[in-house]
N, C-alpha and C positions, 0 to 999 in steps of 0.2 A: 414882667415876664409871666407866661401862661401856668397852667398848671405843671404838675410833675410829671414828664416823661415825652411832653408837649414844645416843641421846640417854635422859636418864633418864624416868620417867613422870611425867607432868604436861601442863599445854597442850598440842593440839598445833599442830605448829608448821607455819605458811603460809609461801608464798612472796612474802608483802606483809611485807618487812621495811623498818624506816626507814634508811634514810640519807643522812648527812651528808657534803656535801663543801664543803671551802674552798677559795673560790677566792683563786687569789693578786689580791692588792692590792683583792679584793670582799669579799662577802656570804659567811654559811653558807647552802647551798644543802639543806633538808630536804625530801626526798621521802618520801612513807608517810601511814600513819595514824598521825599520836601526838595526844596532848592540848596545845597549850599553854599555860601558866598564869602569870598575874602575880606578881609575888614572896608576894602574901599570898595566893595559891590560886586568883583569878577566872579563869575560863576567858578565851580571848583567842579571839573568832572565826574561822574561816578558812573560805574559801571555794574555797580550790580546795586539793589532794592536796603539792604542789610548792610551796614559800612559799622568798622570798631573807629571812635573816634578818640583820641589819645587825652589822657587827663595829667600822665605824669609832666610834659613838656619837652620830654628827651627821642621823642619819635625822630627819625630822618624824612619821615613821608609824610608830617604834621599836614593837615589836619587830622590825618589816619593814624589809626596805632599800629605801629611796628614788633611788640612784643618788648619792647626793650626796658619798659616799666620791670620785666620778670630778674632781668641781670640785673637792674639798679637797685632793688629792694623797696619799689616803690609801693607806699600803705596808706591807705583812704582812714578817714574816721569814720563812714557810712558802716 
């Protein structure tokens, strides 16, 4: 690998990067462009850049969060 701040050649690289934040006792919160896909590959539609993705398991819109962690009482250790 090159020096510090030095990237090797390949893609290059935007400043549309994804990411992920958990929120305590919520949702993963992903912002960006990524794909994402069902366990056996189907694309899963989205329609907007920012999707809450569900951590409790009790969503009805899985892989989205629904809010429903807030009535269950549902609590991260994060």
């Amino acid at each position: 690998m090159g020096a510090v701040g030095i990237l090797p050649a390949g893609p290059a690289v935007t400043d549309d990067r994804v990411t992920i934040t958990a929120y305590p006792d919520g949702p993963l919160l992903l912002r960006g462009d990524v794909d994402l896909r069902t366990a056996d590959g189907q694309p899963i539609p989205r329609t907007r850049r920012t999707v809450a993705l569900c951590r409790c398991g009790l969503s009805a819109i899985k892989p989205f969060c629904d809010g429903t962690h807030k009535a269950a009482g549902f609590r991260t250790e994060d």
